[in-house]
N, C-alpha and C positions, 0 to 999 in steps of 0.2 A: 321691319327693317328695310332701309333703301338700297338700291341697287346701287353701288358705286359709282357701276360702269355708265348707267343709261337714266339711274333716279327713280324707276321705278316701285313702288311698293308693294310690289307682292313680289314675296321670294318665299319659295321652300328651303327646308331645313332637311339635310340630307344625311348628317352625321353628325351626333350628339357624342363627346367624351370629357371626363368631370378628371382633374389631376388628380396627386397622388394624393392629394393632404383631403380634395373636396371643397376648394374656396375659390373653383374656378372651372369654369365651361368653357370645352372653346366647339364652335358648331362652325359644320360648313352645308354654308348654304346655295340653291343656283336661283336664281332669277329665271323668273318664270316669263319673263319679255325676249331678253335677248341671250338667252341661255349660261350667261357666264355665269362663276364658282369664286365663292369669299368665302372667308373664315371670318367669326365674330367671335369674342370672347367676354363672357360676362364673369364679373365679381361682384361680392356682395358690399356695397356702400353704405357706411356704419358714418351715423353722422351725431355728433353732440347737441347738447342745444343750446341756443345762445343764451347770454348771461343778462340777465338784468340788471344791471345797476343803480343804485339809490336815487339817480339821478332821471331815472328812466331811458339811459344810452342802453344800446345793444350792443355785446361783442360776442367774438367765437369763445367758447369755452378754449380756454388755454390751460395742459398739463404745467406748463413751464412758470405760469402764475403761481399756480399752487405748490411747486415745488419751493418757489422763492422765499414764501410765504413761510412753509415750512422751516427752511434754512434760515430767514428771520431769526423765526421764534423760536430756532433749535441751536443757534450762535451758542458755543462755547459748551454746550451741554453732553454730556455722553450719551450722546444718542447714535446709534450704526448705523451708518448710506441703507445699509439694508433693510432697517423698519423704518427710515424716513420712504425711502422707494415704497415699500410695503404700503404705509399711511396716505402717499401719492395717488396708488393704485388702487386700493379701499376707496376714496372718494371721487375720483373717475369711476369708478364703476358702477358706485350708488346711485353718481349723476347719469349716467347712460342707464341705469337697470329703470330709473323713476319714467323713461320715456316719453319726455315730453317733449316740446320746441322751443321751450324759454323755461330759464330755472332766473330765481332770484340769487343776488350777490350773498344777502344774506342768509340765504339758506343752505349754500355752498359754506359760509362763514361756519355754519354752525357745527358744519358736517366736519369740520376742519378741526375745530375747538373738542368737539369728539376724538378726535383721533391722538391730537396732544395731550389731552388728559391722559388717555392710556399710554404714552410716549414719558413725561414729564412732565412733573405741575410747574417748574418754573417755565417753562415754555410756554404751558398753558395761559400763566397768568400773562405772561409778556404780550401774549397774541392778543387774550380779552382785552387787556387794556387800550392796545390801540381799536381793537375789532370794535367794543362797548364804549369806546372813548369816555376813560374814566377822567373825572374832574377833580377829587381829590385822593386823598389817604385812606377816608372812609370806605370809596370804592375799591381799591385795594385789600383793603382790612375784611372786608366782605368775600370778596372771590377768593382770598389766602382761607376764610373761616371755610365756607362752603366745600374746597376741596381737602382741608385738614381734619373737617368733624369727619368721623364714622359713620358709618352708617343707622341711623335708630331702628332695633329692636324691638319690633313692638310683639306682646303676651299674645298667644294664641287663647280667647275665651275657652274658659273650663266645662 
């Protein structure tokens, strides 16, 4: 750390105290050139990572995207601010837990389509279809089947 006062780079570190919560240091240091006293304070910088899109643009990961996205596909349905923020929050944090520097758009998409499914199939479907840019009825008629069958049961050999 540089010396404010003269620019120097060496300073000692004289007194170290962490707050209450622990998401912050503040140390005070003197400069070991022209004797003067700073305080520095560090936090921990939490950074997302940027998006890929189909096109191969980069952008910042945006919560506010994904929110919109959500309120889209959740237009007119009973669904509560409360598990929409929920669903928000689930896939921000999947995207920060996977650690990377670059996520793809669609793989965000998907993590997205996860979360409506468990929210609402008509949202569901409303998202895939613009997300899978369906072309007719058939596509439709497909992703209606896929989330209306049950699950198969298959016989455990005897």
């Amino acid at each position: 750390m540089k010396c404010p006062f003269c620019k120097h780079s060496d300073t000692q570190v004289v007194d170290t105290r962490e707050n209450d919560e622990g998401d912050n240091v503040r140390r005070r240091r003197r400069c070991l050139l022209c004797d003067k006293r700073f305080t520095t304070h560090e936090t921990v910088e939490l950074r997302m990572p940027q998006v890929v899109k189909q096109n191969g643009m980069r952008s910042e990961f945006d919560a506010e995207k994904l929110r919109t996205s959500f309120s889209r596909a959740l237009h007119k349905r009973p669904v509560s601010t409360e598990l929409v923020d929920a669903a928000v929050d689930h896939v921000t944090q999947k995207v920060f837990a996977l650690g990377e520097r670059e996520i793809g758009s669609r793989q965000i998409g998907e993590m997205v389509m996860k979360e409506l499914l468990k929210l609402d199939k008509v949202a569901y479907i409303r998202f895939a279809s613009v997300y899978k840019s369906f072309q007719d009825v058939g596509d439709f008629s497909d992703a209606i089947n896929a989330v209306t069958k049950p699950p198969v049961k298959r016989r455990k050999p005897e």
